[in-house]
N, C-alpha and C positions, 0 to 999 in steps of 0.2 A: 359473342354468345351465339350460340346454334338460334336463339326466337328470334334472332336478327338476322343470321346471314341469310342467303339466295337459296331457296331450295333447287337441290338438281335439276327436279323437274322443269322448273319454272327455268333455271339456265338454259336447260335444252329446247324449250321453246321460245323462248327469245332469242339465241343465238340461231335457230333455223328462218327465225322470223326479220334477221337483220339480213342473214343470207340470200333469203327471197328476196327482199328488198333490191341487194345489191345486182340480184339474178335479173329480176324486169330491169331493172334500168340499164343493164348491158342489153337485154331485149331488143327492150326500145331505142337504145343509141344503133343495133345493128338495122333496123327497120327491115326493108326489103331488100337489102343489101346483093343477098343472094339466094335466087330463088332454086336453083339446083341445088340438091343433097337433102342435107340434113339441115332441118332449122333448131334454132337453141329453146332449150325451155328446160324447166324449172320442173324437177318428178318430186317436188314435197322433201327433200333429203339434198338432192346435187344441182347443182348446176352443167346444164350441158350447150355445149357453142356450137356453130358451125361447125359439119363436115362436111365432106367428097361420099359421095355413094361408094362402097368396098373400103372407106376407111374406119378405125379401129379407134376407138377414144377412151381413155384408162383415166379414170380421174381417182385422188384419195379419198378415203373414206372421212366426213366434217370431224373437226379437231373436237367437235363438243360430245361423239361420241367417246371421246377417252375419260367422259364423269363416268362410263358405264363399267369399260372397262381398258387395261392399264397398254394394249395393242390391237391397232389398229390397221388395215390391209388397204386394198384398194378393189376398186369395181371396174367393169369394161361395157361398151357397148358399142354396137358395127350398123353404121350406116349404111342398111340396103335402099333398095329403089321400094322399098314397102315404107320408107321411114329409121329411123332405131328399133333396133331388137330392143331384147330386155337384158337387165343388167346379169352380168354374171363374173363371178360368183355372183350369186343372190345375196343381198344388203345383211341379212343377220347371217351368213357363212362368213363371208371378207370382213365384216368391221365387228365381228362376234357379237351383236348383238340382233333382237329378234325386229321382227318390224314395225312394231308397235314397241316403242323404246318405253315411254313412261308406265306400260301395262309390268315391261320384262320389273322396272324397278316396285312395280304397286306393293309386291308382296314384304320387301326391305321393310317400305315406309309403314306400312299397315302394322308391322310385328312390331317397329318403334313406336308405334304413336299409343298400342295394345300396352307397351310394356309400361310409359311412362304415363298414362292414363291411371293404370294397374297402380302406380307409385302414389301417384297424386292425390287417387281415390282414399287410398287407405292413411297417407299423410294427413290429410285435412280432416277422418275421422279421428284419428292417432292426437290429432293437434287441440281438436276441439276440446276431448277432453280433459287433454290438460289443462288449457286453460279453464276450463269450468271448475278443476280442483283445485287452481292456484286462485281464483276469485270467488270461491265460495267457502273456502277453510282460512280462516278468520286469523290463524294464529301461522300463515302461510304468507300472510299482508307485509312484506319489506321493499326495499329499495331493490334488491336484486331479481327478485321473482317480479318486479314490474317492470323490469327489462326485459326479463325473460316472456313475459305475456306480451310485450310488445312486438319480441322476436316471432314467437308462435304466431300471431295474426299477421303479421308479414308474409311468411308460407302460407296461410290458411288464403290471405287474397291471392295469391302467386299462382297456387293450386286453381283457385276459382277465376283467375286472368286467363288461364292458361286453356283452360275448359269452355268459358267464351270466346274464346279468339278460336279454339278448333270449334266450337259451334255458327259461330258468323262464316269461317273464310270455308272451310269444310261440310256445310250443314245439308248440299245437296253434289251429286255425282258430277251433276249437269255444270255445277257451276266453276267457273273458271278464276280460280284463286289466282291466278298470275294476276289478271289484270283487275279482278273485284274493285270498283272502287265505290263504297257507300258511306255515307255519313256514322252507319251503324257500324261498319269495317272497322275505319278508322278510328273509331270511338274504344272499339273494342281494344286494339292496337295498342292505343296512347293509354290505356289500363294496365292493359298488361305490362309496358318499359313502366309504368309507375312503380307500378306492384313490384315489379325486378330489382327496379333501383331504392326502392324503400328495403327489400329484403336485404341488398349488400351493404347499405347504411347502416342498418340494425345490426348487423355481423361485427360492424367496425363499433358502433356502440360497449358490445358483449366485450369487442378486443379492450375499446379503451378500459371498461368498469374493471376488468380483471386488473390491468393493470394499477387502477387508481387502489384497488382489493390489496395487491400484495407491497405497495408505496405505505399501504397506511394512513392515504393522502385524501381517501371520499371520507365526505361529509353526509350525512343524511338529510340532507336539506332538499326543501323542493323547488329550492332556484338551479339546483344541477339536472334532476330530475324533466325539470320544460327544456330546458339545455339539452338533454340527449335528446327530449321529445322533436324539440327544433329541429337536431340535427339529423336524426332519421326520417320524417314524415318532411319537415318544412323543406329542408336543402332539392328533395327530388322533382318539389312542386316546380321550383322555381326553372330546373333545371328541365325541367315537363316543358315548361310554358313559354323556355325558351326555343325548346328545338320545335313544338305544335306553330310558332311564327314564323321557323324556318322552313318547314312543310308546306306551308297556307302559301307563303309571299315567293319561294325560291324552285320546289320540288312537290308541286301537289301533285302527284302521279299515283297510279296505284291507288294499294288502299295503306300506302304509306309501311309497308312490312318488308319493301326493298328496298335495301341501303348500299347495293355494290356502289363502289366506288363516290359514294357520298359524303361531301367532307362536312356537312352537319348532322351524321352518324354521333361523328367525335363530341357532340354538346352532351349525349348520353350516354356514349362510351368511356369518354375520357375519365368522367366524375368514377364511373364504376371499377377503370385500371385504378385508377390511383387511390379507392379505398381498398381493391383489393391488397396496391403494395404498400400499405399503409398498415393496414391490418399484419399482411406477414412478417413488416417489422414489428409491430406490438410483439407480436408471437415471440420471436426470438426473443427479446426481449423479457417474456414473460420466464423462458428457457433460461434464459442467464439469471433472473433473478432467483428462481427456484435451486437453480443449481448453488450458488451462493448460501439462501436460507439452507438447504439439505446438509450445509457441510456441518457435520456434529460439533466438529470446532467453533462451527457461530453460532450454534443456537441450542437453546437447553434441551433437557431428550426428552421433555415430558410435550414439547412444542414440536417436536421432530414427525410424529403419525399425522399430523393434522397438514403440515407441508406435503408428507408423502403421499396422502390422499390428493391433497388438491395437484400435484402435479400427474398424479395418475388421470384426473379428472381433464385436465387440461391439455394432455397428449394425446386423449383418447378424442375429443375438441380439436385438432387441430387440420383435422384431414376437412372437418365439415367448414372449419372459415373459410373458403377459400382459396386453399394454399395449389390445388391443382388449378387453379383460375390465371394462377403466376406461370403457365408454362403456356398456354393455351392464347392470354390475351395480347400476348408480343409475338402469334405469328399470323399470319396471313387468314384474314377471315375463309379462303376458301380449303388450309392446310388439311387435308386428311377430313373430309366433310364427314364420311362414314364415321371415323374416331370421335369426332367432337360431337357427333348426335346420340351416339352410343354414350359418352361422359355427362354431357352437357344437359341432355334430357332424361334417360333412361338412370343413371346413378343420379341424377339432380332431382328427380323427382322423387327417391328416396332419402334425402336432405333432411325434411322437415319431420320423417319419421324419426331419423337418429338424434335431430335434437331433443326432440322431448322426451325420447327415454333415456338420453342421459342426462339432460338437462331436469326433469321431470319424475318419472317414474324409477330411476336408479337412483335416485337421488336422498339421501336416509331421512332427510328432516320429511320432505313428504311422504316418505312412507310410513313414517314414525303418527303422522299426526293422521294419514287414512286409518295406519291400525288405531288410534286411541276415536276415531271418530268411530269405527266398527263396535269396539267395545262398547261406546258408549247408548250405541243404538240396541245392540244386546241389552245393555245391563234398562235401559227404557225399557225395551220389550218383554223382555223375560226376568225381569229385577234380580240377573246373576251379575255379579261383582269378580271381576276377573283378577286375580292379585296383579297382572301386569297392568291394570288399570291406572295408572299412574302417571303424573306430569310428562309429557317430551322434551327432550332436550335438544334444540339447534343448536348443535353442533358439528354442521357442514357450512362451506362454505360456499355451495353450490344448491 
């Protein structure tokens, strides 16, 4: 997922800062070696070694400027009896980038973080009220709409994980999110994968109910019901409190929001591939069975509208489980960093809008039972009597 991987920035200044590193220590192994010419040091960007006075030293432009962009040139400098010149080309002509590299990227990051703020802002009021009209309309109270409300406050924390973790690591200019490391960071952090990983559990939840829906095979009991509940809320604690011990005892760096190359990523990663590919086989599945109900040969035509709705219901459903998560979580965390923040944030943060209005507001039985709640507030207030005032009927399945 993009709240996991390595922000550029933060690449580009770790990789400058391993560089340095490796830059003094050939320093220091050359000492006073040679005091004619040119001595080596370190301009913040390159590394430069002994020269001869009149000689010419070309070095390539650091591999970490290719996050910026996709070629990269090289720089020179000439050891006179004044010292080195200055580099030329100049560092943003040769390596096309400007010299203040993470300023050139601010404007990227500022326009994603604008858009999917934008997303989040309006998902979690979009969300809220759904849930306040699936838990305040009486005649709204079943098994499936208590899925569905469990689904919505999944985004609703997601949204509000998401907006903490940029208020802690992002809250002042000054401050340096690469290496942040506070108890409050951290806190914030191990909220947010919760929140993450409760949101794709609940997804898998939705996948299984449909299908127990079209089996024929749910029960309306409330020993299934703690059962989903277990499986979305309890499964992620555990899987929380495994990798918060692998942090503390193995990797306490940071403020725990980098995970290159860390192989207890996978204690949170892992669980969330496998319900994503968990999920898109439901899906298919759901695809085959509909196709089967649909065929007029098997089922009677008075039972035929009510299949074709729910598969209309459920294709439309199928973009939001998931299913672009199957392309994305089998390749390399740093694949196409730009693609995956643009999908991952910027469309993901629109997620929990489209659930609720199809799940929610498109949905007839709730709209059925707001209009009869409207009427009846009319017919209180103004004692007019609406001929459509009349019983609703559930008859969706969604």
């Amino acid at each position: 997922q993009a709240l996991s991987s390595l922000h550029p920035e933060c690449e580009y200044i770790f990789q400058l800062e391993k560089e340095e590193r490796h830059c003094l220590q050939y320093i220091a192994e050359q000492g006073n070696s040679s005091t004619q010419g040119c001595l080596p040091f370190w301009d913040a960007v390159i590394c430069w070694p002994n020269a001869g006075v009149g000689e010419t030293v070309q070095r390539a432009c650091p591999a970490v400027f290719s996050l910026f962009r996709n070629n990269t040139g090289s720089v020179s400098r000439n050891c006179t009896s004044r010292g080195w010149s200055r580099t030329f080309p100049p560092y943003h002509i040769a390596c096309s980038v400007d010299d203040d590299i993470p300023e050139t990227e601010q404007s990227y990051f500022a326009t994603v973080k604008l858009i999917y703020t934008i997303g989040y802002s309006v998902s979690l009021v979009v969300l809220s009220v759904a849930v306040l009209i699936l838990l305040l309309l009486r005649r709204l109270r079943c098994a499936r709409n208590y899925i569905h409300i469990q689904l919505f406050i999944t985004f609703i924390l997601k949204a509000v994980a998401v907006f903490i973790k940029d208020a802690t690591l992002f809250s002042s200019d000054d401050t340096n999110h690469c290496t942040l490391s506070t108890f409050a960071c951290k806190a914030s952090v191990v909220f947010c994968h919760y929140c993450v990983m409760t949101n794709f559990f609940w997804l898998l939840v939705e996948a299984l109910y449909l299908n127990s829906l079209l089996l024929s095979s749910f029960h309306h009991s409330p020993r299934c019901l703690w059962g989903f509940g277990l499986l979305g809320w309890g499964v992620p604690v555990f899987f929380i409190v495994l990798w918060i011990g692998s942090r503390v005892y193995f990797e306490d760096s940071e403020c725990w929001d980098i995970n290159e190359d860390s192989p207890y990523w996978w204690i949170i990663k892992g669980p969330i591939v496998v319900s994503i590919a968990v999920n898109f086989l439901l899906f298919v599945n759901i695809i085959r069975i509909l196709i089967q109900k649909l065929n007029p040969r098997l089922i009677q035509f008075n039972n035929s509208s009510q299949y074709r709705r729910l598969t209309k219901s459920t294709l439309l459903l199928i973009p939001l489980f998931g299913t672009h998560y199957m392309f994305f979580n089998f390749l390399p965390d740093y694949f196409n960093v730009n693609l995956r923040l643009c999908i991952e944030l910027c469309m993901g943060s629109f997620q929990g809008l489209l659930v609720a209005i199809l799940y929610c507001f498109l949905n007839q039985e709730v709209q059925k039972e707001v209009h009869m709640q409207w009427l009846r507030w009319q017919e209180s207030s103004y004692g007019a009597v609406s001929p459509g005032a009349k019983g609703s009927q559930m008859d969706t399945p969604f």
